[in-house]
PDBQT receptor file of N, H, CA, C and O in Angstrom, charges set to zero:
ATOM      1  N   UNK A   1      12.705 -13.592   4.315  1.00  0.00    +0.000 N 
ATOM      2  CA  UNK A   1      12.549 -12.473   3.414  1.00  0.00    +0.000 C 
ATOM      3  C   UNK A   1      11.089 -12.017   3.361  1.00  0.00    +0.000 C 
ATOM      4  O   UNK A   1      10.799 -10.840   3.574  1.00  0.00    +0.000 OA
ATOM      5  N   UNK A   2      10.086 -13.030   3.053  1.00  0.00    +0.000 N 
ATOM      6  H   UNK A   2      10.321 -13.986   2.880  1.00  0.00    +0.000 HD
ATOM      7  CA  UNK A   2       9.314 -12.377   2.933  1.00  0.00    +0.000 C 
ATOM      8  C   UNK A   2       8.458 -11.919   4.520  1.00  0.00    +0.000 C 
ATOM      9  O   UNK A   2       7.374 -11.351   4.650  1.00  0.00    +0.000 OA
ATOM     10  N   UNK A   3       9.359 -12.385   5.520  1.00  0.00    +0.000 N 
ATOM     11  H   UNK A   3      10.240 -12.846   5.415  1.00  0.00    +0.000 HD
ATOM     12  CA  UNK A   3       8.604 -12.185   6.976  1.00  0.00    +0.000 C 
ATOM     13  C   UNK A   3       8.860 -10.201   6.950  1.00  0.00    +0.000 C 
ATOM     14  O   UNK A   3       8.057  -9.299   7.187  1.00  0.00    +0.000 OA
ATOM     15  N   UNK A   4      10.235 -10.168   6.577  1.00  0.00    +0.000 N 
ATOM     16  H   UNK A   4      10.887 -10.901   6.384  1.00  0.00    +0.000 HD
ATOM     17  CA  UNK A   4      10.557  -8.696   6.441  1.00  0.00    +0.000 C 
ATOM     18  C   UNK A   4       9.884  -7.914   5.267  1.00  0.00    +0.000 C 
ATOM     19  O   UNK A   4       9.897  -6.698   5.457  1.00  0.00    +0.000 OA
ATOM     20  N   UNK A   5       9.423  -8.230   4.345  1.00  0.00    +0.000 N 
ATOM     21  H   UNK A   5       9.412  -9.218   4.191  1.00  0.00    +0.000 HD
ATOM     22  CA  UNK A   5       8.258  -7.516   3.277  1.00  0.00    +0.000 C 
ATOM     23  C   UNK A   5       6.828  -7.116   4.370  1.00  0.00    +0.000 C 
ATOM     24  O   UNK A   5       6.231  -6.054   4.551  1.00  0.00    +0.000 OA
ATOM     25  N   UNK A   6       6.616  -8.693   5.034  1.00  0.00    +0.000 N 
ATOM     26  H   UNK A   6       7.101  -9.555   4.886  1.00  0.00    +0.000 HD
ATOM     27  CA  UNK A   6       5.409  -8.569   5.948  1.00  0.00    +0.000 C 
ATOM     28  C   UNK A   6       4.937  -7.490   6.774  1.00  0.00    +0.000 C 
ATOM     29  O   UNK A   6       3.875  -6.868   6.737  1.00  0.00    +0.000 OA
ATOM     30  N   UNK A   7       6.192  -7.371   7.715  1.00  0.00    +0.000 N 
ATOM     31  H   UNK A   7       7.054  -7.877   7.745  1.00  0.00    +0.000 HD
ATOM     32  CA  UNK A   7       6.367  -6.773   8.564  1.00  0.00    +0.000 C 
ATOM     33  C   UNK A   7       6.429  -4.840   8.074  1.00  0.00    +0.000 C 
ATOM     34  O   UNK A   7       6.032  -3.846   8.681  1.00  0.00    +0.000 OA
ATOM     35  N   UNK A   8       6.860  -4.947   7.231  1.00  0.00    +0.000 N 
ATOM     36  H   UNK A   8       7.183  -5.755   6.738  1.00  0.00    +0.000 HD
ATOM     37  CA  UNK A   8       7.280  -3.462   6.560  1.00  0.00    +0.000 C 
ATOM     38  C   UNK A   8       5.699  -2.853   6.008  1.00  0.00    +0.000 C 
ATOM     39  O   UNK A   8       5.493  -1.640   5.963  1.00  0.00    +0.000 OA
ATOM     40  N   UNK A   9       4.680  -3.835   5.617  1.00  0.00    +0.000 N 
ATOM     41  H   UNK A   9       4.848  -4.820   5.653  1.00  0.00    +0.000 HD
ATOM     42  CA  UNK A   9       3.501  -3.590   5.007  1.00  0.00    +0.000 C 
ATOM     43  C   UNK A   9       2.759  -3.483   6.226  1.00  0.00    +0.000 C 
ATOM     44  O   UNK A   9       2.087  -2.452   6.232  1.00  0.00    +0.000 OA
ATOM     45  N   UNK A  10       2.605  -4.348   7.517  1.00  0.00    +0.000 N 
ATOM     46  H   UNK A  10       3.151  -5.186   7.512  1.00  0.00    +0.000 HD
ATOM     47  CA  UNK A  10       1.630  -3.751   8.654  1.00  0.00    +0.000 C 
ATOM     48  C   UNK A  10       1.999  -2.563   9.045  1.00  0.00    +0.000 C 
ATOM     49  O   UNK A  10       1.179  -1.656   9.187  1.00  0.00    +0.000 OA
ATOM     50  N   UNK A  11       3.783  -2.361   9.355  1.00  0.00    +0.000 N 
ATOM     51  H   UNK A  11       4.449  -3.098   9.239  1.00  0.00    +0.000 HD
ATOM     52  CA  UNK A  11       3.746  -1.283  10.100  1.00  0.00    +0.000 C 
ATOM     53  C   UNK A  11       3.552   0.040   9.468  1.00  0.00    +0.000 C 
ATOM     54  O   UNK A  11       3.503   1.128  10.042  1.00  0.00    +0.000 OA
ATOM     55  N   UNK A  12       3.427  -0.253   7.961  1.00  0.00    +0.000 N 
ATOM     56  H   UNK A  12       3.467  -1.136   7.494  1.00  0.00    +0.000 HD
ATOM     57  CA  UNK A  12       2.813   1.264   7.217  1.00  0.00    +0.000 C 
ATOM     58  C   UNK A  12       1.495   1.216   7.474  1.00  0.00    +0.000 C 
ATOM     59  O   UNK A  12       0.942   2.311   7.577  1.00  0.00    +0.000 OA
ATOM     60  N   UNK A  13       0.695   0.042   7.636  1.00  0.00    +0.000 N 
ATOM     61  H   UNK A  13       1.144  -0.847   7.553  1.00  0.00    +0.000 HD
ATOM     62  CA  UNK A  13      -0.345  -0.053   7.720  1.00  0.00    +0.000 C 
ATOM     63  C   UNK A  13      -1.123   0.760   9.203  1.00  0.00    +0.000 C 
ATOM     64  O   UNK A  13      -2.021   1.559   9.466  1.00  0.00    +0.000 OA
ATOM     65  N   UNK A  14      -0.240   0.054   9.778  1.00  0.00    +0.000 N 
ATOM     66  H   UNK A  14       0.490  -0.595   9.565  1.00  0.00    +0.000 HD
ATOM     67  CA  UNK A  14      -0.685   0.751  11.153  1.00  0.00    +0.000 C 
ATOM     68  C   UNK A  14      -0.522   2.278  11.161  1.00  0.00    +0.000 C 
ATOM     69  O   UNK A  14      -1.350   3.060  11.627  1.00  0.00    +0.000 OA
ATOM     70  N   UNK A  15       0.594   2.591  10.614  1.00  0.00    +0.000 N 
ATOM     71  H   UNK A  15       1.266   1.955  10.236  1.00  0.00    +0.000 HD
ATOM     72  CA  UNK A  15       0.548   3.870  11.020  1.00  0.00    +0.000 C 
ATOM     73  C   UNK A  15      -0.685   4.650   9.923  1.00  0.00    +0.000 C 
ATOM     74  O   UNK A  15      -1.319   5.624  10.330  1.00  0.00    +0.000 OA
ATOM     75  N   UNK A  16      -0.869   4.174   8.756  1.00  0.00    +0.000 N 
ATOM     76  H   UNK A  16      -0.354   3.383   8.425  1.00  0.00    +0.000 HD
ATOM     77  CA  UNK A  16      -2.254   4.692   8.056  1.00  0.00    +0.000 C 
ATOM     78  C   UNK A  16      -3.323   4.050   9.023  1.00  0.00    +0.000 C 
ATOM     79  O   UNK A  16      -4.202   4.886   9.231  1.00  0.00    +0.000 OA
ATOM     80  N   UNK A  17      -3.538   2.995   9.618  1.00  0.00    +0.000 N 
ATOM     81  H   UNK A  17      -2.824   2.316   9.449  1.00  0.00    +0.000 HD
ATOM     82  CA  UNK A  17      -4.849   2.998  10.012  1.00  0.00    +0.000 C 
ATOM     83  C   UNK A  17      -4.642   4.074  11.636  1.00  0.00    +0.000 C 
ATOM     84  O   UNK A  17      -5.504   4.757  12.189  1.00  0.00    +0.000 OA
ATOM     85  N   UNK A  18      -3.817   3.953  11.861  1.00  0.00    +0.000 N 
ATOM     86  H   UNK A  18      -3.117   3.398  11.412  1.00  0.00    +0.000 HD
ATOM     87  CA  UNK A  18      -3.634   4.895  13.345  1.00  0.00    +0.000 C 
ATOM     88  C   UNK A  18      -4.673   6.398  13.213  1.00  0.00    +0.000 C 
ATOM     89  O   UNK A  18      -5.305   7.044  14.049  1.00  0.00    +0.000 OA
ATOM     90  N   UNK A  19      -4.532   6.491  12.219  1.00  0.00    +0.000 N 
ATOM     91  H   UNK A  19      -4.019   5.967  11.540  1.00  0.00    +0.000 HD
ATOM     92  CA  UNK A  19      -4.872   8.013  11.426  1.00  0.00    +0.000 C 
ATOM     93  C   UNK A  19      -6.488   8.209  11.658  1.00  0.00    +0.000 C 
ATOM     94  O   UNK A  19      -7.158   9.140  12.105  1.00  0.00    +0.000 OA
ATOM     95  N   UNK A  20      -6.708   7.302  11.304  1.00  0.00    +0.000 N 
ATOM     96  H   UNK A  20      -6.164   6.546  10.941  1.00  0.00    +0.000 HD
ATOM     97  CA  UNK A  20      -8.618   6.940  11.654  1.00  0.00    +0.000 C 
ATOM     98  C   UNK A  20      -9.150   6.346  12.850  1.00  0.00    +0.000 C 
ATOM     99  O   UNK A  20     -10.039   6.896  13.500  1.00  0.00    +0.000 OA
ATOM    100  N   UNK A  21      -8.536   5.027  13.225  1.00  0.00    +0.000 N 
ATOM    101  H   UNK A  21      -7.814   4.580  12.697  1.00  0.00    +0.000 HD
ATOM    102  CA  UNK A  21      -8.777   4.366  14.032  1.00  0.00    +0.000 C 
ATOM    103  C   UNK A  21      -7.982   4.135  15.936  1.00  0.00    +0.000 C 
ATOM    104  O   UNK A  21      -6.863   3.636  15.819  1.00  0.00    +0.000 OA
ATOM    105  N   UNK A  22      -8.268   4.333  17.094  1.00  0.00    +0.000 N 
ATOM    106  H   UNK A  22      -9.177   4.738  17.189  1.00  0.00    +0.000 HD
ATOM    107  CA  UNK A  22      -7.589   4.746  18.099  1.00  0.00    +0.000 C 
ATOM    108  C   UNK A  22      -7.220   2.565  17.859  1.00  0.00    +0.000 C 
ATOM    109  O   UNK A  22      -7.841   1.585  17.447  1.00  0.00    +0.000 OA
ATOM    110  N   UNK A  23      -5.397   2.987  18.637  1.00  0.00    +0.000 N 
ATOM    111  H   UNK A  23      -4.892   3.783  18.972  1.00  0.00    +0.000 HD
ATOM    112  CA  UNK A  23      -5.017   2.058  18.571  1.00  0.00    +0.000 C 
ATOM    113  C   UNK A  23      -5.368   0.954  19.923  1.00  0.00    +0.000 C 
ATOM    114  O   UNK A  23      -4.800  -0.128  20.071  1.00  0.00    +0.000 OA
ATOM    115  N   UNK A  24      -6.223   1.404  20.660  1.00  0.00    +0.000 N 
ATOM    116  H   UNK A  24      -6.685   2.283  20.539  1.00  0.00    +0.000 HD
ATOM    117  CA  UNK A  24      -6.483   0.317  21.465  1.00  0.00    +0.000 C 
ATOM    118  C   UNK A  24      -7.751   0.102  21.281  1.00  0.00    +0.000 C 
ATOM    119  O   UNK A  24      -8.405  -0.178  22.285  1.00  0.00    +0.000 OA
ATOM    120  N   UNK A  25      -8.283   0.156  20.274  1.00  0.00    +0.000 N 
ATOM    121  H   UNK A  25      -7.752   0.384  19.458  1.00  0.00    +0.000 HD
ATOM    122  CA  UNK A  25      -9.705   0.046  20.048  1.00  0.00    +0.000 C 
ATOM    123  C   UNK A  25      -9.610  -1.393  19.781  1.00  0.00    +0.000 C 
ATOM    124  O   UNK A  25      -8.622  -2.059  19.470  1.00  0.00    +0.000 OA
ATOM    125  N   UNK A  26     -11.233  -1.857  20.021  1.00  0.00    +0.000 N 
ATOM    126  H   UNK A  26     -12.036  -1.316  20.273  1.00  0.00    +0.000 HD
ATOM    127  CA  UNK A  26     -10.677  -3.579  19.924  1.00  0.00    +0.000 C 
ATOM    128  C   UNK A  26     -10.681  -4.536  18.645  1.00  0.00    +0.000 C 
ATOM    129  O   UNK A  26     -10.259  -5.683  18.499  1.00  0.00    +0.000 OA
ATOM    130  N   UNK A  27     -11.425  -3.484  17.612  1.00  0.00    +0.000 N 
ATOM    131  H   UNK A  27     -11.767  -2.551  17.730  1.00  0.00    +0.000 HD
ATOM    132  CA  UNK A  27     -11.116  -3.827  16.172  1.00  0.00    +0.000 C 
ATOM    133  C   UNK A  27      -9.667  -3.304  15.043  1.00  0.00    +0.000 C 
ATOM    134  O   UNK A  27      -9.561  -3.334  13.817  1.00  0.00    +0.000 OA
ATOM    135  N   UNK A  28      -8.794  -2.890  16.045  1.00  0.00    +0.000 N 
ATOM    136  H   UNK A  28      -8.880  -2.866  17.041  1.00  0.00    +0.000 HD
ATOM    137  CA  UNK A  28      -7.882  -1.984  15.473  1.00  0.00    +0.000 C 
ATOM    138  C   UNK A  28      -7.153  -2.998  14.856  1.00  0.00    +0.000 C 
ATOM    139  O   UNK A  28      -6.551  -2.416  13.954  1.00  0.00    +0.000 OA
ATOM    140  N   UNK A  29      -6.838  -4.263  14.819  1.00  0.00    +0.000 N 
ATOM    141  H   UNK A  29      -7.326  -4.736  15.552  1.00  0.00    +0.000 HD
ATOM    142  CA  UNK A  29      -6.345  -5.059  13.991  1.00  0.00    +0.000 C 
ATOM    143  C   UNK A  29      -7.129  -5.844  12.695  1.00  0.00    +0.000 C 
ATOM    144  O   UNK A  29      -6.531  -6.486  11.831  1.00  0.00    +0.000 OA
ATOM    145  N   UNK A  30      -7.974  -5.730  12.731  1.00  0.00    +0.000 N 
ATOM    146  H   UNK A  30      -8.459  -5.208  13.433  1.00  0.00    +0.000 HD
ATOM    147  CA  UNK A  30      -8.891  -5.973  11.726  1.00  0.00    +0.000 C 
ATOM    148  C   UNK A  30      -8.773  -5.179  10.682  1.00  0.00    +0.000 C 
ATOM    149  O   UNK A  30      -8.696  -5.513   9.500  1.00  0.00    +0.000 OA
ATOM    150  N   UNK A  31      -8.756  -3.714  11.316  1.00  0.00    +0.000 N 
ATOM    151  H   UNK A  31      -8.818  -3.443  12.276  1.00  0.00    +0.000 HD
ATOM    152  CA  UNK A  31      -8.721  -2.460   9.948  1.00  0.00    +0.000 C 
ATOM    153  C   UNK A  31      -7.082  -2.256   9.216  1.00  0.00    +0.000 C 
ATOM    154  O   UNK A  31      -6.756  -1.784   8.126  1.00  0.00    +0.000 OA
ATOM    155  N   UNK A  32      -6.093  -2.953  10.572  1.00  0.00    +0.000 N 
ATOM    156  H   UNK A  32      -6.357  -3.336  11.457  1.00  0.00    +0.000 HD
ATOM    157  CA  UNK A  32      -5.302  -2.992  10.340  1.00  0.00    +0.000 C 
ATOM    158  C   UNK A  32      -4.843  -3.955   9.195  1.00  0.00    +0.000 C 
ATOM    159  O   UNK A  32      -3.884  -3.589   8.515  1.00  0.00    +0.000 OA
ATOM    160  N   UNK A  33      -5.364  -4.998   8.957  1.00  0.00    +0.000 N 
ATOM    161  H   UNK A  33      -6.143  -5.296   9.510  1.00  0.00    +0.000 HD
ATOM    162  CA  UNK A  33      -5.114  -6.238   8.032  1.00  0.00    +0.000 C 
ATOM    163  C   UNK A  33      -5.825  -5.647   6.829  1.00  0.00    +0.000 C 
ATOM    164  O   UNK A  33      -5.316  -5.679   5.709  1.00  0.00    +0.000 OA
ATOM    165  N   UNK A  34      -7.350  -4.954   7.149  1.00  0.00    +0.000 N 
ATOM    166  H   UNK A  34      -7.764  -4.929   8.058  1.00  0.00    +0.000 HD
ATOM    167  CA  UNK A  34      -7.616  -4.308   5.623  1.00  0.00    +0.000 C 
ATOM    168  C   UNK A  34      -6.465  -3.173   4.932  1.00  0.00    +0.000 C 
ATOM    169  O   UNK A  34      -5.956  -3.445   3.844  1.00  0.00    +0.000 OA
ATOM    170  N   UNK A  35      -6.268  -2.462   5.336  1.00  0.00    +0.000 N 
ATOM    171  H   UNK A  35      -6.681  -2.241   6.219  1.00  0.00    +0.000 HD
ATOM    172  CA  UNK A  35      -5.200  -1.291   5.059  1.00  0.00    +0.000 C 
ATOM    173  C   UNK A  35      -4.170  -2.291   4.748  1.00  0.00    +0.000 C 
ATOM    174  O   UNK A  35      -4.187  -2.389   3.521  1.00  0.00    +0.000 OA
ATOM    175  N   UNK A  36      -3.309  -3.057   5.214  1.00  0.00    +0.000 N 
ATOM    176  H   UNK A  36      -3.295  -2.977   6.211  1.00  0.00    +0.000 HD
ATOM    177  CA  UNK A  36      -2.572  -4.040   4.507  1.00  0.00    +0.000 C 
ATOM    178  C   UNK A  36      -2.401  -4.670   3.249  1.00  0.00    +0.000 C 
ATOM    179  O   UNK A  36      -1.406  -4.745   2.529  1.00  0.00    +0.000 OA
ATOM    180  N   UNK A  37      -4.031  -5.295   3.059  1.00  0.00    +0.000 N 
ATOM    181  H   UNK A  37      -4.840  -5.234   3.644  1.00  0.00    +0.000 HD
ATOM    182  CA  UNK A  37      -4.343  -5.934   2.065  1.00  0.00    +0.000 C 
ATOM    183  C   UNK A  37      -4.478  -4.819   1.147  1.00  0.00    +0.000 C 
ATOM    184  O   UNK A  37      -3.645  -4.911   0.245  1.00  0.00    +0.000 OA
ATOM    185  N   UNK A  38      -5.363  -3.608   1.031  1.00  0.00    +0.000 N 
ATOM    186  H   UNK A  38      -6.039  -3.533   1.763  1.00  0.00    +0.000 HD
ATOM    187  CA  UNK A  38      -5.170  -2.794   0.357  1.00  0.00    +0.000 C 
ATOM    188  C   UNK A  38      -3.852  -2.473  -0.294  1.00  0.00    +0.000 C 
ATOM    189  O   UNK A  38      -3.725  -2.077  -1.452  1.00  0.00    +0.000 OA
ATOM    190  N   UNK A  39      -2.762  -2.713   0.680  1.00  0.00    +0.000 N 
ATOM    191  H   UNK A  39      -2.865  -3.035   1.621  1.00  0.00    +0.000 HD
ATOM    192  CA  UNK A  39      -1.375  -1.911   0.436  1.00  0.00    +0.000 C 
ATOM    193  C   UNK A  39      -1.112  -2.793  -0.591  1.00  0.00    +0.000 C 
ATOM    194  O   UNK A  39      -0.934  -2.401  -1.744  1.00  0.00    +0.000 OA
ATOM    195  N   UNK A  40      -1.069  -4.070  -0.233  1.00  0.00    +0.000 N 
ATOM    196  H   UNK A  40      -1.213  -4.389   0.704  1.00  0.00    +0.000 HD
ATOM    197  CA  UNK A  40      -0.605  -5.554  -1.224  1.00  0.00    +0.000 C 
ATOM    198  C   UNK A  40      -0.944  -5.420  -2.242  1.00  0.00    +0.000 C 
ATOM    199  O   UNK A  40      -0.327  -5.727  -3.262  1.00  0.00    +0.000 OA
ATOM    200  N   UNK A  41      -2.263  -4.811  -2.135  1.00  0.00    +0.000 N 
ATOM    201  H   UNK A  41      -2.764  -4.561  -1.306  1.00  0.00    +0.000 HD
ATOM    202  CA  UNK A  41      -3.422  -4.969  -3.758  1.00  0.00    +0.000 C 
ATOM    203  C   UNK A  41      -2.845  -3.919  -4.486  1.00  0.00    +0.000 C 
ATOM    204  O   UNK A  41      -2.688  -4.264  -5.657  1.00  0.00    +0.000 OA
ATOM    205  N   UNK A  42      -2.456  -2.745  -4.255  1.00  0.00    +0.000 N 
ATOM    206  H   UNK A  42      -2.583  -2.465  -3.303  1.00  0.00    +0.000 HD
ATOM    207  CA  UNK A  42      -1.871  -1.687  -5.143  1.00  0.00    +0.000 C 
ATOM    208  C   UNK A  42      -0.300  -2.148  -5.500  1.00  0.00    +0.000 C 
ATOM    209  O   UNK A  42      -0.095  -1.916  -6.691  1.00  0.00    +0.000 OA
ATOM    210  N   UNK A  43       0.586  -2.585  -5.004  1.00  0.00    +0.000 N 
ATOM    211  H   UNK A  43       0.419  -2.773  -4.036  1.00  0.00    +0.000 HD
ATOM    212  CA  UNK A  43       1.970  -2.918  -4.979  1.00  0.00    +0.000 C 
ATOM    213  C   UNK A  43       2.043  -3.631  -6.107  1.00  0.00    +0.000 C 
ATOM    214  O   UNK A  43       2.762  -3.356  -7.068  1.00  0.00    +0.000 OA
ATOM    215  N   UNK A  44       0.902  -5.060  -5.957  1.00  0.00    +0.000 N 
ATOM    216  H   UNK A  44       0.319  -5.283  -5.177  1.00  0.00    +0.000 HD
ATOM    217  CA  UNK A  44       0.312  -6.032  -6.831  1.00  0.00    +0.000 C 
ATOM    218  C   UNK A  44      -0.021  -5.083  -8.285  1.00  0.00    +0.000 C 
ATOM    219  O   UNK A  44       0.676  -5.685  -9.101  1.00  0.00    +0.000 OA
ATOM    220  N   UNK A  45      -0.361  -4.508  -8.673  1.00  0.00    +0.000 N 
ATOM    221  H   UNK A  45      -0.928  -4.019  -8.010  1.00  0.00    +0.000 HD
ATOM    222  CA  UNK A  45      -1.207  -3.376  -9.572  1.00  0.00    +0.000 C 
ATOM    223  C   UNK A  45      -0.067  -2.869 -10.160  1.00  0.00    +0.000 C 
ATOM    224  O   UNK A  45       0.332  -3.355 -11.218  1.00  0.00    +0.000 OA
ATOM    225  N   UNK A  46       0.772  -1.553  -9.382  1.00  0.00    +0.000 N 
ATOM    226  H   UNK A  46       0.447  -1.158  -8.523  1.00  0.00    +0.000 HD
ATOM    227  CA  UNK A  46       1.818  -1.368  -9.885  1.00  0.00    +0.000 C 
ATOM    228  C   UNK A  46       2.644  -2.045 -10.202  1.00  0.00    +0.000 C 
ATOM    229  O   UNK A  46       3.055  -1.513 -11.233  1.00  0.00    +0.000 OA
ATOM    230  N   UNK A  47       3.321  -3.062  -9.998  1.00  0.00    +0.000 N 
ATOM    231  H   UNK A  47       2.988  -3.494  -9.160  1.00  0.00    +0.000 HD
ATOM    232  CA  UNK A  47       4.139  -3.935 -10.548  1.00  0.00    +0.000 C 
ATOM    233  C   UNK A  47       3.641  -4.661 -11.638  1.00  0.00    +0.000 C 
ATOM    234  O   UNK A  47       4.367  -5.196 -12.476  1.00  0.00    +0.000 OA
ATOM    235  N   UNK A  48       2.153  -4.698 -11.645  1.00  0.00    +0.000 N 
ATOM    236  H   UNK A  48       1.563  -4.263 -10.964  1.00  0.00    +0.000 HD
ATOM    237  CA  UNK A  48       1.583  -5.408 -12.916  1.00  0.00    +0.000 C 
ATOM    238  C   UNK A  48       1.225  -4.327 -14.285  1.00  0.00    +0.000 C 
ATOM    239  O   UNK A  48       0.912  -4.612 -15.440  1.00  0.00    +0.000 OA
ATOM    240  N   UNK A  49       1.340  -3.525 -13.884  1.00  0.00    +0.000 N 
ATOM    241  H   UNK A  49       1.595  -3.293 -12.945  1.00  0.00    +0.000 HD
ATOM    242  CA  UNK A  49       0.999  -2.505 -15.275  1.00  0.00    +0.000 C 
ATOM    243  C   UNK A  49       2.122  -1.561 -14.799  1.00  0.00    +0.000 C 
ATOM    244  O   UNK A  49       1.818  -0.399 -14.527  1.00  0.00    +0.000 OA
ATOM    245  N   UNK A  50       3.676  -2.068 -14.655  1.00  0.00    +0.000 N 
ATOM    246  H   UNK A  50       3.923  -3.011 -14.877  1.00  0.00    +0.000 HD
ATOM    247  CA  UNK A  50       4.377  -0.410 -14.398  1.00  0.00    +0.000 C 
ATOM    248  C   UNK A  50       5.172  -0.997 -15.778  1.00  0.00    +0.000 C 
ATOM    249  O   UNK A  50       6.379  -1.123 -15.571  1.00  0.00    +0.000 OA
ATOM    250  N   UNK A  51       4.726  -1.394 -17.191  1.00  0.00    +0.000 N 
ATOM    251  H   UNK A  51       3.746  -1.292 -17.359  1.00  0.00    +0.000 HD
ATOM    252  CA  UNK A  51       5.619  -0.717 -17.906  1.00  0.00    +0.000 C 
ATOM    253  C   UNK A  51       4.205   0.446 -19.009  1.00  0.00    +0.000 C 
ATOM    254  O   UNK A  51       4.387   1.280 -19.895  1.00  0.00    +0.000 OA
ATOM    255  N   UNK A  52       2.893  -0.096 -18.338  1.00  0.00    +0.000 N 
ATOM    256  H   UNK A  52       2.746  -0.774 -17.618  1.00  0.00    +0.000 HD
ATOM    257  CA  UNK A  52       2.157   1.283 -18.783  1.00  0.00    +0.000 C 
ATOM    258  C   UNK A  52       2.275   2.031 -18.119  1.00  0.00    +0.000 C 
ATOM    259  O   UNK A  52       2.642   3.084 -18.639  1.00  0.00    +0.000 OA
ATOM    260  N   UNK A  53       2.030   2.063 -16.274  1.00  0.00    +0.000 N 
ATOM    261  H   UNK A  53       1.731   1.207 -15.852  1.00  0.00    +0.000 HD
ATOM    262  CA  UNK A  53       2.199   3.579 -16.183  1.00  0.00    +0.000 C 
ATOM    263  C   UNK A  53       3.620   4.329 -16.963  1.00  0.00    +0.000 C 
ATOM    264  O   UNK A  53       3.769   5.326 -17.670  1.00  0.00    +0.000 OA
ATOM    265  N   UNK A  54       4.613   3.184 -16.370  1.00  0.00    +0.000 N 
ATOM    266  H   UNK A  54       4.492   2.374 -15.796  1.00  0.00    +0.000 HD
ATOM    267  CA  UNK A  54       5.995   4.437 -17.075  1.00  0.00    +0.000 C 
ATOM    268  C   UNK A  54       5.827   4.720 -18.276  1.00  0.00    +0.000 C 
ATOM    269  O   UNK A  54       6.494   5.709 -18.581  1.00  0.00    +0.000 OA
ATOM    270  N   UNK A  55       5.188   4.271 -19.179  1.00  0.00    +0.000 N 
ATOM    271  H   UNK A  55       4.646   3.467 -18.932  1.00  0.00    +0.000 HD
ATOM    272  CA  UNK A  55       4.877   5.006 -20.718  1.00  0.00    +0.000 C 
ATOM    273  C   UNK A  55       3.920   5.855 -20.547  1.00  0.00    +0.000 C 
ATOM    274  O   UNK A  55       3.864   6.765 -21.373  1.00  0.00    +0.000 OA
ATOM    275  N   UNK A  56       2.876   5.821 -19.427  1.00  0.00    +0.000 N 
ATOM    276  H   UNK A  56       2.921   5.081 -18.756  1.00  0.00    +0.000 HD
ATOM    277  CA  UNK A  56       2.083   6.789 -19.743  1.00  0.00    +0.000 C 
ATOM    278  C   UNK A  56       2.940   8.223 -18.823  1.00  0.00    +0.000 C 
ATOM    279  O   UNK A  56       3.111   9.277 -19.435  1.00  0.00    +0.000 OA
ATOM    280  N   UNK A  57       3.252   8.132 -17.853  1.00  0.00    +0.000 N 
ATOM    281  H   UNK A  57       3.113   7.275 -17.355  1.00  0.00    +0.000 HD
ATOM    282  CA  UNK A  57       4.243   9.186 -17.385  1.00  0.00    +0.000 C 
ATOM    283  C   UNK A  57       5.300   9.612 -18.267  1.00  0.00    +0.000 C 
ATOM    284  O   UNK A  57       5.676  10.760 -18.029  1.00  0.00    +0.000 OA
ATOM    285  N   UNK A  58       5.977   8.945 -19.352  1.00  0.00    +0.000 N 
ATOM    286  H   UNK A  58       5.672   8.013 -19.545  1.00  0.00    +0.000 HD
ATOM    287  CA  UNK A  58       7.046   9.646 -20.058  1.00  0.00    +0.000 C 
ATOM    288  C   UNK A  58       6.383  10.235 -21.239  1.00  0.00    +0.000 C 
ATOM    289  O   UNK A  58       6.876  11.210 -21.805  1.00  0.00    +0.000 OA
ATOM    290  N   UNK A  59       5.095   9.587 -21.701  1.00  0.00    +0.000 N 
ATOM    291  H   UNK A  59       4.694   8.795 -21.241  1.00  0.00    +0.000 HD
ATOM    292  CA  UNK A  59       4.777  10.304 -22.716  1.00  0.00    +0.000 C 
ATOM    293  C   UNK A  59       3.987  11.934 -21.860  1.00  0.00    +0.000 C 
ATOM    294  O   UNK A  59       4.166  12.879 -22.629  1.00  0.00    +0.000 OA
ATOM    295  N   UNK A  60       3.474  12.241 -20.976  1.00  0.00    +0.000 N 
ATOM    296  H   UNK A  60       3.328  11.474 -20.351  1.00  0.00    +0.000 HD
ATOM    297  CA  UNK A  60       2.957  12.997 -20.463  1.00  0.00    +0.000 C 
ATOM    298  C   UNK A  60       4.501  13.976 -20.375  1.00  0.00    +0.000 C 
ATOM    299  O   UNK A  60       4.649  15.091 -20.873  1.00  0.00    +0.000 OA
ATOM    300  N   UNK A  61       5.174  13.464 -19.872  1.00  0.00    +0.000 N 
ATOM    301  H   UNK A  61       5.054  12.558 -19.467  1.00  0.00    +0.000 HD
ATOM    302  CA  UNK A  61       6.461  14.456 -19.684  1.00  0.00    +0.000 C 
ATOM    303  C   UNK A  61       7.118  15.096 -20.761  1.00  0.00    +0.000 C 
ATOM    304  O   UNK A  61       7.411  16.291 -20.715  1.00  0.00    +0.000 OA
ATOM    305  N   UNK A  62       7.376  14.335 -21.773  1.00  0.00    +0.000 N 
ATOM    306  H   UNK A  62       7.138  13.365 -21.811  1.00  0.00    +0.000 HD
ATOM    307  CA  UNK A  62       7.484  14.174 -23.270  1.00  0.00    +0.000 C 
ATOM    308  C   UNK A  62       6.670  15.736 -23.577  1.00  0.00    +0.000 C 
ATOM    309  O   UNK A  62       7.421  16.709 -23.515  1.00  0.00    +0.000 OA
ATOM    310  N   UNK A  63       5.246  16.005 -23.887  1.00  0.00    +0.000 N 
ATOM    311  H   UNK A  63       4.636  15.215 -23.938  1.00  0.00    +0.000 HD
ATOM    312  CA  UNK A  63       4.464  16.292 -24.922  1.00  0.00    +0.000 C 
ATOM    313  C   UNK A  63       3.928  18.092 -24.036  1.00  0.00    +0.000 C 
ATOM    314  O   UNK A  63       3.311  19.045 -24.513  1.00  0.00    +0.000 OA
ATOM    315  N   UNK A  64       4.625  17.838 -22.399  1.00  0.00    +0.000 N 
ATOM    316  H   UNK A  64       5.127  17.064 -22.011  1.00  0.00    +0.000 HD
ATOM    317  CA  UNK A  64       4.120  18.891 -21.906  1.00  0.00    +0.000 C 
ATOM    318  C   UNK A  64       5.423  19.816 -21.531  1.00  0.00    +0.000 C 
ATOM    319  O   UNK A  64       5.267  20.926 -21.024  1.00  0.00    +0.000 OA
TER     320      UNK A  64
């Protein structure tokens, strides 16, 4: 299970680092593991404060 979480987070990764970086370049996996970790670190974030964001999104929806 979590080999398939893994796998689902490089290959977004890659295709965001593709965007900047040419894929046969010889650091292209390096930037690739940062963009990863990045991805982890926000996923991590949202899941840790998503019952504020969803209050702060319903009250925004709410009042406008």
């Amino acid at each position: 299970m979590i080999n398939l979480i893994a796998r689902a987070i490089l290959f977004v990764a890659a295709a965001i680092t593709s965007w900047f970086v040419a894929e046969d370049a010889a650091n292209f996996s390096s930037y690739q593991m940062t963009v990863g970790l990045i991805l982890v670190a926000a996923l991590v974030a949202v899941g840790a404060f998503w019952e504020t964001l969803a209050d702060l999104f319903r009250s925004k929806k709410d009042s406008g």
